[in-house]
C-alpha positions as CSV (number, residue, x, y, z in Angstrom):
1,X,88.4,77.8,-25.9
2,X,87.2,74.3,-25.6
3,X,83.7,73.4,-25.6
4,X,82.3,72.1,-22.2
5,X,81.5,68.9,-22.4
6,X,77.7,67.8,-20.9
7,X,77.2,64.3,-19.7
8,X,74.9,62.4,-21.8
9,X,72.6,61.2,-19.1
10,X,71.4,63.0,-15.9
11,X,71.1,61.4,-12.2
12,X,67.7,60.1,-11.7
13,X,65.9,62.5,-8.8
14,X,62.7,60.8,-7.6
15,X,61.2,64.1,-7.0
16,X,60.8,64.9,-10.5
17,X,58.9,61.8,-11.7
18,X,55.3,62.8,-12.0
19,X,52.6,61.7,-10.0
20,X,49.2,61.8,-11.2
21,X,46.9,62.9,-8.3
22,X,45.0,59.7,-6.9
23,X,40.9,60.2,-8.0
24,X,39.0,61.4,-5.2
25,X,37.0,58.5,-3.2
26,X,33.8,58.2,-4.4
27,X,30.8,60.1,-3.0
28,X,28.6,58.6,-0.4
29,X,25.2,59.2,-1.2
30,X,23.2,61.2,1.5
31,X,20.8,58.5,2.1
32,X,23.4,55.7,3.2
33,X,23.2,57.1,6.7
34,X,22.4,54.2,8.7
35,X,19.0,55.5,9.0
36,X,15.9,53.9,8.2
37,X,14.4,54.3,5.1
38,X,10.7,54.0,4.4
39,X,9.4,54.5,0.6
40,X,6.3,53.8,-1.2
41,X,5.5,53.6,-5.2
42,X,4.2,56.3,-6.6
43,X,3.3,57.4,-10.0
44,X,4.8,59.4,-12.3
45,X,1.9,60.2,-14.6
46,X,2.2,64.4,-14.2
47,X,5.9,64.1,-14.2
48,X,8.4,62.0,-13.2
49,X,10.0,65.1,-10.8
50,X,6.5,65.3,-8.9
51,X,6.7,61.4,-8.1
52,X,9.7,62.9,-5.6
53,X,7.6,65.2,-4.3
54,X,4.6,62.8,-3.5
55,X,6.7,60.6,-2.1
56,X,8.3,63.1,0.8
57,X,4.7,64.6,1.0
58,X,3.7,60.8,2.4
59,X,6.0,61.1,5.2
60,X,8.5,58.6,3.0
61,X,12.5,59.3,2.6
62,X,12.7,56.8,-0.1
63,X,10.6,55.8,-3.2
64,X,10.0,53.8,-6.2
65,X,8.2,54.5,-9.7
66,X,8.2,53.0,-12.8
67,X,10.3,55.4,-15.9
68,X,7.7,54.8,-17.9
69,X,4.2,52.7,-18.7
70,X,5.0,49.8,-17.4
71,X,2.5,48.1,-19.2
72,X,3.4,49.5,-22.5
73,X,6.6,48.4,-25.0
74,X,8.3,51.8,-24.6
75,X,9.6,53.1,-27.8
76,X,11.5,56.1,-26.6
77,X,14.5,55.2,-25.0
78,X,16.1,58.5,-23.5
79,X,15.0,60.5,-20.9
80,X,15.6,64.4,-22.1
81,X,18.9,65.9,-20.0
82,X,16.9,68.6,-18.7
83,X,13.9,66.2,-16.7
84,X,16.9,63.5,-15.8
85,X,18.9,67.0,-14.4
86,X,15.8,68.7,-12.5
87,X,14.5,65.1,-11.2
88,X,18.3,65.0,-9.7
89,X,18.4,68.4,-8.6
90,X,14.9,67.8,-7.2
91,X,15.9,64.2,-5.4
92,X,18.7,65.9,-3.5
93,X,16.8,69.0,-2.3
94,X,14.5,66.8,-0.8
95,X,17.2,64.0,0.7
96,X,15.4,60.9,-0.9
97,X,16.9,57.5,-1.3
98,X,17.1,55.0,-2.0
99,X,15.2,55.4,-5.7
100,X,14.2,52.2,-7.1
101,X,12.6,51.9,-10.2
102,X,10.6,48.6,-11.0
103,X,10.5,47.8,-14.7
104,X,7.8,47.1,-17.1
105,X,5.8,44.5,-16.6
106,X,5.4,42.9,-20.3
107,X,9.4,41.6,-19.7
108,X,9.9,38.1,-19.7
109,X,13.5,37.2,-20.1
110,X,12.5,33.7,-19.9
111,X,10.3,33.5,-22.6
112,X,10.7,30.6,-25.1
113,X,9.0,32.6,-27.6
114,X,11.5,34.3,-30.0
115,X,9.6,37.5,-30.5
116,X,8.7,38.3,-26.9
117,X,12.2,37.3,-26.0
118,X,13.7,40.0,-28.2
119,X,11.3,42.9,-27.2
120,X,11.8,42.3,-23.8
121,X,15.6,42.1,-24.3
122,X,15.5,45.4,-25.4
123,X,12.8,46.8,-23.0
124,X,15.1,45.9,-20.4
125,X,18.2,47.5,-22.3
126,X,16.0,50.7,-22.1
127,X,15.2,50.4,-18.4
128,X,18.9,50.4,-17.8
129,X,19.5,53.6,-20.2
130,X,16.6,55.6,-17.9
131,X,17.4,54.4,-14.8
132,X,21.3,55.3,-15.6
133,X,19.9,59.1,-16.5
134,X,17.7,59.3,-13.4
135,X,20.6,58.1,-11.4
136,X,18.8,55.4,-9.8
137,X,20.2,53.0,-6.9
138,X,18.5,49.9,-7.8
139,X,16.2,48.8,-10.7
140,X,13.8,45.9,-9.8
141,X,12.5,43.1,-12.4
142,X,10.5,39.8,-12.3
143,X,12.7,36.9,-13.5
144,X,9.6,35.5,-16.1
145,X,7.2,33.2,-16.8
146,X,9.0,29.5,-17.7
147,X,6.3,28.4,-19.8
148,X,6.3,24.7,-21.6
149,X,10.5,24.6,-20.2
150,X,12.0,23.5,-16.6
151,X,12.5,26.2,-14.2
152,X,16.6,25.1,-15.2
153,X,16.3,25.9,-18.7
154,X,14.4,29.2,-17.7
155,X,16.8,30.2,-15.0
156,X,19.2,30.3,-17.9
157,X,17.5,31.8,-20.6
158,X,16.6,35.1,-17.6
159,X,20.3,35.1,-16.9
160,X,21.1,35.2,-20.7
161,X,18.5,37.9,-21.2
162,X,19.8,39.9,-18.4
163,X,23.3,40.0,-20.1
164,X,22.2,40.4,-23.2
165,X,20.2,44.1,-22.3
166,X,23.1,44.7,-20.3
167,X,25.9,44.7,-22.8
168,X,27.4,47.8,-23.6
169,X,26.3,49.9,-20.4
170,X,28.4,51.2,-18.2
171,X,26.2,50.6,-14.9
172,X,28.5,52.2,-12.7
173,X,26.4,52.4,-9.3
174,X,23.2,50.9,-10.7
175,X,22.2,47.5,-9.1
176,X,19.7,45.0,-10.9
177,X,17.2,43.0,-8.4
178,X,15.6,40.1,-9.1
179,X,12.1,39.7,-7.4
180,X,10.9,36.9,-5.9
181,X,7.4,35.8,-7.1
182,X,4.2,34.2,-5.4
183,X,4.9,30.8,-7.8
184,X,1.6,32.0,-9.7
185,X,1.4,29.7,-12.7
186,X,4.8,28.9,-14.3
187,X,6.6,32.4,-12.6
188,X,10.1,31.7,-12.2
189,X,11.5,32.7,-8.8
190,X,9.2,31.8,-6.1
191,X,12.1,29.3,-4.7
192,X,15.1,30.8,-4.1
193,X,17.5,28.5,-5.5
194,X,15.6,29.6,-8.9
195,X,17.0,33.0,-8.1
196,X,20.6,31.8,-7.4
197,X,20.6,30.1,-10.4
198,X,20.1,33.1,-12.1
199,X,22.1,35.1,-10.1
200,X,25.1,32.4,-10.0
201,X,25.3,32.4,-13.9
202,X,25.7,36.4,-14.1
203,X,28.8,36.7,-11.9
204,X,29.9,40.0,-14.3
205,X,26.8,41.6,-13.9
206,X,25.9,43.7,-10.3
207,X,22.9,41.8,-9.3
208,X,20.9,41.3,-6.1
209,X,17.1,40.3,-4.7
210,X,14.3,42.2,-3.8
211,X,12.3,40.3,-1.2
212,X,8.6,41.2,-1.4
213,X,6.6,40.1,1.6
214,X,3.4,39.2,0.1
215,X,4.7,36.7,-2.5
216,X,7.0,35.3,-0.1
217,X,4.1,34.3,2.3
218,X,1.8,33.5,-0.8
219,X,5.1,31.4,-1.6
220,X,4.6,29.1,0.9
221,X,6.8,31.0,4.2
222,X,4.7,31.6,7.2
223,X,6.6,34.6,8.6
224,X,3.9,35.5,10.5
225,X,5.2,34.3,13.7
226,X,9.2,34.8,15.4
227,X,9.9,31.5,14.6
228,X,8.4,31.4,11.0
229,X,10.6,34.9,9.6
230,X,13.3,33.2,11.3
231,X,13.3,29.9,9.3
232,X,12.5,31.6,6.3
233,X,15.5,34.4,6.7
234,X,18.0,31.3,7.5
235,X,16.8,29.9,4.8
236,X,17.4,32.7,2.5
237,X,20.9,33.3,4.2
238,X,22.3,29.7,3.1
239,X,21.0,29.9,-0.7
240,X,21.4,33.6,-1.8
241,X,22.8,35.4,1.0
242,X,20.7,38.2,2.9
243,X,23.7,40.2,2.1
244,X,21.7,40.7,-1.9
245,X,18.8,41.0,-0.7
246,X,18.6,45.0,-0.7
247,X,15.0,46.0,-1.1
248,X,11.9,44.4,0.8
249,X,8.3,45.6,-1.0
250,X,6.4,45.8,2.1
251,X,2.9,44.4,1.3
252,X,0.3,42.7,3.2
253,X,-1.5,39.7,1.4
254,X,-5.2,39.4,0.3
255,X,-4.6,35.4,-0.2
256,X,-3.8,32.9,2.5
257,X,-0.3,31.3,3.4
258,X,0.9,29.1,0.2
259,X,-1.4,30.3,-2.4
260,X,1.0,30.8,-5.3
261,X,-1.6,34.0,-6.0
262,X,-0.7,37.3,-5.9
263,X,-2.7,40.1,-4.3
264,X,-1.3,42.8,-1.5
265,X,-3.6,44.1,0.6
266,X,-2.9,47.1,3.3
267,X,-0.4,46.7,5.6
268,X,-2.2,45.3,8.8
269,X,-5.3,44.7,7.3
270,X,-4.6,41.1,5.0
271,X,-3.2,37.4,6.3
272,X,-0.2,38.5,7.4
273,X,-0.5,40.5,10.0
274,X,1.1,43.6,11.9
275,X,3.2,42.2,14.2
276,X,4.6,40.5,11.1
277,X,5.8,43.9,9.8
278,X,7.1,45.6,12.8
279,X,9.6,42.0,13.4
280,X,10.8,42.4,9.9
281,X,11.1,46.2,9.9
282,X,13.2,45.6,13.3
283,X,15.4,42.3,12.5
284,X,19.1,43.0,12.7
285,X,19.2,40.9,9.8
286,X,17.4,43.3,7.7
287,X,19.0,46.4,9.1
288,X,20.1,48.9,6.6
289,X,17.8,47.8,3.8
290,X,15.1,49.8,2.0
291,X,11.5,49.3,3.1
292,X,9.2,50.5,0.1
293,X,5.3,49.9,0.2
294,X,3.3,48.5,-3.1
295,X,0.1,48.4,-1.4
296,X,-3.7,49.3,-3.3
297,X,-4.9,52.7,-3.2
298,X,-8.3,52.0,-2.6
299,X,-9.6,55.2,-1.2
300,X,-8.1,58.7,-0.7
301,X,-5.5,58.7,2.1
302,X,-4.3,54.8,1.8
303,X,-0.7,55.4,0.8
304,X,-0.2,57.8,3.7
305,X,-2.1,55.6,6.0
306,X,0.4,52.5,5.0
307,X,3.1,55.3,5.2
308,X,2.5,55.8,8.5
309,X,1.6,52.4,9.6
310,X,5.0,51.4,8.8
311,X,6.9,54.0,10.9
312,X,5.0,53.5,13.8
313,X,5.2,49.3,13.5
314,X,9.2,50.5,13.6
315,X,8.6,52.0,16.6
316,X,9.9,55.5,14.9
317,X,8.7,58.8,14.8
318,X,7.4,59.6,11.1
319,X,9.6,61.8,8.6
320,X,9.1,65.2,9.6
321,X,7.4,67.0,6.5
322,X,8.3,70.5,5.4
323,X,5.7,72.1,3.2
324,X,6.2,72.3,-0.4
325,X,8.2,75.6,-1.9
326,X,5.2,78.5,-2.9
327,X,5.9,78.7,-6.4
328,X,6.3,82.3,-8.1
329,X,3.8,84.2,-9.6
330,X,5.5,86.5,-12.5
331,X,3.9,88.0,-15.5
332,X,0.2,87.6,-17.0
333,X,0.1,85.4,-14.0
334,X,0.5,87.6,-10.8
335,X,-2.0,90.3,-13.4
336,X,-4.2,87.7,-13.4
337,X,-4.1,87.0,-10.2
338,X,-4.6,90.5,-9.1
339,X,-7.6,91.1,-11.0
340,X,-9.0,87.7,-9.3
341,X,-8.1,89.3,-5.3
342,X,-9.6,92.7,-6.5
343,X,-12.5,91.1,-8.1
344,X,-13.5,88.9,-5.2
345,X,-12.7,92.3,-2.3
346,X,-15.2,93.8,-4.7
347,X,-17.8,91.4,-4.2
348,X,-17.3,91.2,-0.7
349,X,-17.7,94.8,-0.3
350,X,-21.4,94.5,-1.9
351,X,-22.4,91.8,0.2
352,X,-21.8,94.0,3.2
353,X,-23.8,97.1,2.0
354,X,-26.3,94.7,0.9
């Protein structure tokens, strides 16, 4: 019998090819609702998880801490899995967002000085790591201090810095803002076409500006009136963009209009004023940024006064405030505890016969 003979190539059928399924859209976070968002700093000295927990208690739905001292050269770079994991878990339980965390304040990417200029390099490296673990949205620095060199020359050195710590890291959703300054000294960034520069010669990196009020008034904009915030947003529109600009610190100022000084003061209580606050809280312009307070603490109550201040100035009802999750009592503990309540309906007892 002869052997039937196959072809040596088969039709092509399209249906067979293989087709990789197409990787789900990413994830909105919960926070980019439209809504506005109010935070405040707060501190992480306890534990960086409780810093979520002060914030909400404040009557804020967004916040901003520092990852570590920020007035210390941190040596240890990585945040342990199990605190990144519980501060996540934590953050969404509570709906909070956006975080921002503000880096050290020793950095100077700017710095002439070869020393400096290498620790802060690699501060800044390890800002990015912990901010990447605590799955932060934005991570705010100060540009530097130009020293002896032109605000050129220093605009360049920042922008070399900032690639520099950033090499390597994958930053995926993280954004790097570049605060403006009060023009204290030799600060870079107190003019915005110093920020441009900087941000102009990073065009690989995801980088944007966080606008705080007080150093922008100490800066030399008056934007206490219509006309004045205005002027000064136009202004910030045709050299940046306002489309970067995705953080305001909301602080009142201590020192008068053009003062190159920096000092906040309560919002409502320093030069600038309240009506101030509730036009920039309200400008379409602004809309959909994050409003985070940096003002003093000065006596107990202060951060949920300026909390407050700023909803109301926005003409919104505060963040409703559930109270905090009773934590269990198990073991030695509820014993303990039990000997306390039976103690204390003990001495109660007596008091009554007495």
């Amino acid at each position: 019998m002869a052997e039937e003979q196959h072809p040596s190539t088969l039709p092509f059928d399209a249906a067979d090819e293989y087709r990789p399924e197409p990787p789900p859209p990413p994830e909105i976070p919960a926070w980019k609702d439209g809504s506005l968002r109010i935070g405040i700093h707060t501190s992480i000295a306890k534990d960086v998880s409780a810093a979520l927990d002060t914030a909400y208690g404040l009557g804020a739905n967004a916040l901003q801490i520092f990852s570590a001292s920020p007035l210390m050269w941190t040596i240890a770079t990585r945040i342990p899995p199990a605190d990144a994991e519980r501060f996540r878990a934590r953050r969404r339980e509570l709906g909070l967002g956006p975080l921002v965390i503000h880096g050290n304040y020793l950095i100077n990417l700017a710095s002439q000085d070869p020393v400096l200029r290498a620790r802060s390099v690699q501060a800044f490296h390890v800002e990015i790591v912990r901010a990447l673990a605590l799955g932060a949205d934005f991570l705010v620095t100060h540009p530097g201090s130009a020293g002896a060199r032109g605000m050129a020359d220093a605009a360049a050195a920042a922008a070399q810095g900032l690639r520099q710590a950033a090499r390597g890291s994958s930053l995926g959703e993280l954004q790097i803002l570049l605060e403006n300054t009060a023009g204290q000294g030799n600060s870079l960034g107190s003019r915005f076409g110093e920020l441009k520069a900087v941000l102009d010669a990073c065009p690989d990196l995801p980088l944007g500006v966080c606008l705080d009020t007080a150093h922008w008034f100490a800066a030399g904009w008056d934007i206490r009136s219509a006309d004045g915030l205005e002027s000064a947003l136009q202004h910030i529109d045709k050299t940046i963009g306002l489309d970067r600009v995705f953080v305001l610190h909301m602080n009142d100022s201590k020192t008068a209009l053009g003062s190159r000084v920096d000092r906040h003061e309560h919002i409502g209580k320093g030069k600038i004023g309240s009506a101030a606050f509730g036009r920039i809280l309200n400008h379409p312009l602004l809309a959909g940024r994050a409003f985070i307070l940096e003002t003093p603490l000065d006596k107990p109550g202060d951060d949920r006064r300026n909390v407050a201040a700023l909803w109301k100035l926005a003409g919104r009802e505060a963040m409703p405030v559930r109270p905090p999750a009773k934590k269990k009592t198990t073991g030695a503990k509820r014993s303990r505890a039990g000997k306390r309540t039976a103690k204390a309906r003990v001495r109660a007892r007596r008091k009554v016969k007495g």
